[in-house]
C-alpha positions as CSV (number, residue, x, y, z in Angstrom):
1,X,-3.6,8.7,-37.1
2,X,-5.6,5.5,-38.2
3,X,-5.3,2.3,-36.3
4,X,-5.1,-0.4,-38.9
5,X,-8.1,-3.1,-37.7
6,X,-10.4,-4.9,-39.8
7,X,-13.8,-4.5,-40.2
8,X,-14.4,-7.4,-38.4
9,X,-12.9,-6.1,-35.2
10,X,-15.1,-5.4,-32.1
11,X,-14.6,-3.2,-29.1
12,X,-14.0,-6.0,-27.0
13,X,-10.8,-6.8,-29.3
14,X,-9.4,-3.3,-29.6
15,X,-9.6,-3.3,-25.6
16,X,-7.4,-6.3,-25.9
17,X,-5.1,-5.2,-28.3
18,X,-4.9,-1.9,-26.2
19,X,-4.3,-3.6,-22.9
20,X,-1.6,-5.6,-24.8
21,X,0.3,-2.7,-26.4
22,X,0.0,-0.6,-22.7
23,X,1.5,-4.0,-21.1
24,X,4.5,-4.0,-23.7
25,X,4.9,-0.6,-23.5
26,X,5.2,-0.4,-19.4
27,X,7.4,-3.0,-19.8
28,X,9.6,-1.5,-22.4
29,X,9.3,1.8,-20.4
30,X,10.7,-0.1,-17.1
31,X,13.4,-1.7,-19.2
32,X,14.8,1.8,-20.6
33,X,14.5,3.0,-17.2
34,X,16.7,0.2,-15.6
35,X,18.9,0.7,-18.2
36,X,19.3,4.5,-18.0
37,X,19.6,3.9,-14.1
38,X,22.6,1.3,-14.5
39,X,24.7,3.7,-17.1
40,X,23.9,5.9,-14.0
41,X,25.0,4.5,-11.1
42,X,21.7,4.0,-9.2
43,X,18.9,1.8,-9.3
44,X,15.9,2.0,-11.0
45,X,13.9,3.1,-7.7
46,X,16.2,5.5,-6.7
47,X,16.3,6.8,-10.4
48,X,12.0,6.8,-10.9
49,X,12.1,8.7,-7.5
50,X,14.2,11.1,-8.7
51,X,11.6,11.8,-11.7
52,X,9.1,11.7,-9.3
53,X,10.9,14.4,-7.2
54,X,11.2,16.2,-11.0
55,X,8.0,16.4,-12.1
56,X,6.1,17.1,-8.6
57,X,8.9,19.6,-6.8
58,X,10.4,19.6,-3.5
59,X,8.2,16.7,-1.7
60,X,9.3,15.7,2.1
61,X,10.3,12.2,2.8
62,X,6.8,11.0,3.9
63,X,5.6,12.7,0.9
64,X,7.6,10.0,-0.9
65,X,7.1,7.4,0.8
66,X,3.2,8.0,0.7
67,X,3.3,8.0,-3.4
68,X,5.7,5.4,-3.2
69,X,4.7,2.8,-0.8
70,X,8.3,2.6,0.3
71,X,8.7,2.8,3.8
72,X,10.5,5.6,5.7
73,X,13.4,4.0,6.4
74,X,14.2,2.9,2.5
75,X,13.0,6.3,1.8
76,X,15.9,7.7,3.6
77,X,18.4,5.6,2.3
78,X,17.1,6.7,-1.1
79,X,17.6,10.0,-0.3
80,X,20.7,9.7,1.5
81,X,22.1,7.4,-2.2
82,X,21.4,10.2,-4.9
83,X,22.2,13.4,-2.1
84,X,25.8,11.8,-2.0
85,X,25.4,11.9,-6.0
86,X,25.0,15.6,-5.7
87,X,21.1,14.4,-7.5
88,X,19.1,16.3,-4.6
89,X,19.7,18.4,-1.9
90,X,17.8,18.9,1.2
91,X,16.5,22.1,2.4
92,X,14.1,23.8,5.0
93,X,10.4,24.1,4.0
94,X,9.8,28.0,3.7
95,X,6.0,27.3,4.3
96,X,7.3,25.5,7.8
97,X,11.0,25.7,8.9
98,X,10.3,22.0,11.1
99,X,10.3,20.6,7.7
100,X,12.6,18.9,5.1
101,X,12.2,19.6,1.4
102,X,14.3,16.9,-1.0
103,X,14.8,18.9,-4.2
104,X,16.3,17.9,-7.5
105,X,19.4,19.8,-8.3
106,X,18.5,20.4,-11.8
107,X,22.1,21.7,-12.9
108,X,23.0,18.0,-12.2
109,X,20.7,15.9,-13.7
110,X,22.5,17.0,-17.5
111,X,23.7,13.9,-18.2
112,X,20.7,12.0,-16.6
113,X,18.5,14.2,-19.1
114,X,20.9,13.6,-22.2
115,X,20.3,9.9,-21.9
116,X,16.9,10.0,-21.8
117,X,16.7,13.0,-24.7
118,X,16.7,10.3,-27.7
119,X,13.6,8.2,-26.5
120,X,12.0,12.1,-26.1
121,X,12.9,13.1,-29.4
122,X,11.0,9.9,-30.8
123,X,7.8,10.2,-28.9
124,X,7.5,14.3,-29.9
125,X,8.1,12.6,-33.6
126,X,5.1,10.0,-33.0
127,X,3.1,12.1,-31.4
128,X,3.6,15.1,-34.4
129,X,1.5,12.4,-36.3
130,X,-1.8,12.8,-34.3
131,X,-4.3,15.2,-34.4
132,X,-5.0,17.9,-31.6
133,X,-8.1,15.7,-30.9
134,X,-6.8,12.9,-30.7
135,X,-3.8,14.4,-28.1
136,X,-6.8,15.0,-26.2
137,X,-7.9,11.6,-25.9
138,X,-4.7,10.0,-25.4
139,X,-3.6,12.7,-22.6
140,X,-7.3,12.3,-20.9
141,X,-6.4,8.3,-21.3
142,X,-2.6,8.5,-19.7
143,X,-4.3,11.3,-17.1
144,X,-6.7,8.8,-16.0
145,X,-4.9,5.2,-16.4
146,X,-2.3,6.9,-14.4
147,X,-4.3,7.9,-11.1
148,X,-5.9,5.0,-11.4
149,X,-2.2,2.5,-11.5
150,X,-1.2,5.1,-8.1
151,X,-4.4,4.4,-6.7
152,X,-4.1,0.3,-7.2
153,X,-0.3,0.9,-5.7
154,X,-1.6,2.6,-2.6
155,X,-4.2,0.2,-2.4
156,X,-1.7,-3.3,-2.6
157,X,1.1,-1.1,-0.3
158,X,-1.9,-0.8,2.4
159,X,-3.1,-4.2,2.3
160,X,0.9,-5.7,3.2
């Protein structure tokens, strides 16, 4: 898909533009999420930790709060907030019994899912308009930009 620029356009203005449209967009993507989260019932932390939970399996509570930067206590509330929303349950690590998994309960989060289906729908439909070389870039982009974001949060959370 071709970016529209002029000719006249440098590399140093396209890293603008870029840094511009990622600001808009993480905004817009914390928006949808705090909006999601209210129709919902929890906040937006609770409901980002939740994905977290999703997309990296069973994690303990310190494994939370270390990706986090929340401390253990507000971890536990968290927990405590979507487990009485029937969100998570908690169960025994089989790796080591003295531990405590958090787990999504993934035949609850339905209605969760549905709101968040539309805005999926439209970015498979935008992203049907690039080239499997240009996928590439933009997933070796997100891949990167995003360890690097986790790493500046660990950093600021260990400098308090």
């Amino acid at each position: 898909m071709a970016i529209k620029t002029t000719s006249q356009e440098g590399k140093q203005a396209l890293a603008g533009r870029l840094m511009l449209a990622l600001r808009r967009s993480s905004a817009a993507g914390v928006l949808h999420g705090q909006t999601i989260a209210r129709r919902v019932g929890v906040n937006s932390t609770d409901l980002e930790c939740l994905d977290l939970v999703l997309m990296s399996g069973p994690s303990t509570a310190g494994e939370i709060a270390h990706h986090t930067g929340l401390t253990s206590g507000a971890v536990t509330g968290l927990i405590d907030r979507v487990e009485r929303l029937g969100l998570v349950e908690r169960m025994a690590d089989p790796a080591d019994r003295r531990k405590v998994l958090v787990r999504v309960r993934e035949d609850k989060i339905g209605p969760i899912a549905a709101l968040f289906s539309p805005m999926e729908k439209a970015m498979q439909a935008l992203l049907a308009g690039y080239s499997k070389e240009e996928l590439k870039v933009l997933i070796d982009f997100a891949e990167r930009g995003g360890d690097l974001m986790l790493a500046r949060v660990t950093e600021l959370n260990q400098s308090k």
